[in-house]
C-alpha positions in Angstrom: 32.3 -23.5 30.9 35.0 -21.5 32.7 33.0 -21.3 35.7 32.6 -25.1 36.7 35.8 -25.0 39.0 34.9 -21.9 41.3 34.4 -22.7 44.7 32.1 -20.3 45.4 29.3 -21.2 42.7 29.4 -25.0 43.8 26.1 -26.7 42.8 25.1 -30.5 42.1 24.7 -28.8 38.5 28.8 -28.0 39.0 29.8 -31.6 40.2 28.2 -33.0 37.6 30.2 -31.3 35.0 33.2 -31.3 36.5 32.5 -35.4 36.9 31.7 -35.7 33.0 35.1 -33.4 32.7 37.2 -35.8 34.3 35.6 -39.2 32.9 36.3 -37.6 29.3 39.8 -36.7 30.1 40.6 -39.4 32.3 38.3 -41.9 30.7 37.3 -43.2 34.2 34.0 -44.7 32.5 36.1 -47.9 31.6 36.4 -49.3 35.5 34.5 -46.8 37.4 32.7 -49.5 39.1 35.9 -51.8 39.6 37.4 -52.3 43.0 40.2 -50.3 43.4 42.6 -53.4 44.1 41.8 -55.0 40.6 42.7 -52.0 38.7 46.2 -51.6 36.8 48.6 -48.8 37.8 47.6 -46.5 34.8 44.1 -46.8 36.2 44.8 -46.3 39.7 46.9 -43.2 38.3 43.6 -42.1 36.8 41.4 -42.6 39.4 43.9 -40.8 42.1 44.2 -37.8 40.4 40.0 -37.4 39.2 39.8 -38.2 43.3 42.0 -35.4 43.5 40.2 -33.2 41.3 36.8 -33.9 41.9 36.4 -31.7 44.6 37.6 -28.4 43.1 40.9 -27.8 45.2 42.8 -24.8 45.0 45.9 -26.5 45.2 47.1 -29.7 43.8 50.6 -30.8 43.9 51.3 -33.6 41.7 54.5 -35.5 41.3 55.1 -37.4 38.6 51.0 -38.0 37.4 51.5 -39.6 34.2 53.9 -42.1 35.2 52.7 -45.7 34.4 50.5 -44.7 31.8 49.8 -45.1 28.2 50.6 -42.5 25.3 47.1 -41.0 24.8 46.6 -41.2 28.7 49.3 -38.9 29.1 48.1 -36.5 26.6 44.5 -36.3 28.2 45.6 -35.8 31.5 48.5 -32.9 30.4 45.7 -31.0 28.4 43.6 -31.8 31.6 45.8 -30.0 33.7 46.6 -27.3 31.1 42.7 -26.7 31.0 42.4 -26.7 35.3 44.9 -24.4 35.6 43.2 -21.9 33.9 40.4 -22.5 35.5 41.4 -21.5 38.9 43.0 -24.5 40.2 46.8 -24.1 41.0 48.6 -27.4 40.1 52.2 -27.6 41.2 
């Protein structure tokens, strides 16, 4: 749904989506209701960026977001970014 990350059209419907967006890319499912300060790097990693996202910015700078993590991690969250970017978010 190309629409899900315009600001303008946000609705709980919208958050929703984007949430389910994030936990499949980021799997954040697995510790989502872990304290933060038990959580390994790659998870942290995960968790900062879906923070990050979850609110539909219009910027994002990232440095260095798939460091720490493993192999299929890293491949989620590049396709992740590839898909936000076209969908109106500018990540930097």
């Amino acid at each position: 749904n190309p629409g899900f990350f315009d600001r303008e059209k946000e609705t709980d419907e919208d958050y929703e989506e984007r949430m389910k967006f994030l936990n499949r890319v980021l799997e954040l499912q697995d510790f989502f209701d872990k304290p933060v300060r038990t959580l390994s790097l790659g998870q942290r990693m995960r968790a900062d960026l879906g923070a990050a996202l979850l609110h539909n910015p219009k910027v994002l700078y990232l440095d260095e977001p798939t460091i720490g993590l493993d192999l299929v991690v890293k491949d989620n969250i590049r396709n992740a970014i590839k898909e936000i970017k076209n969908m109106r978010t500018m990540i930097m």
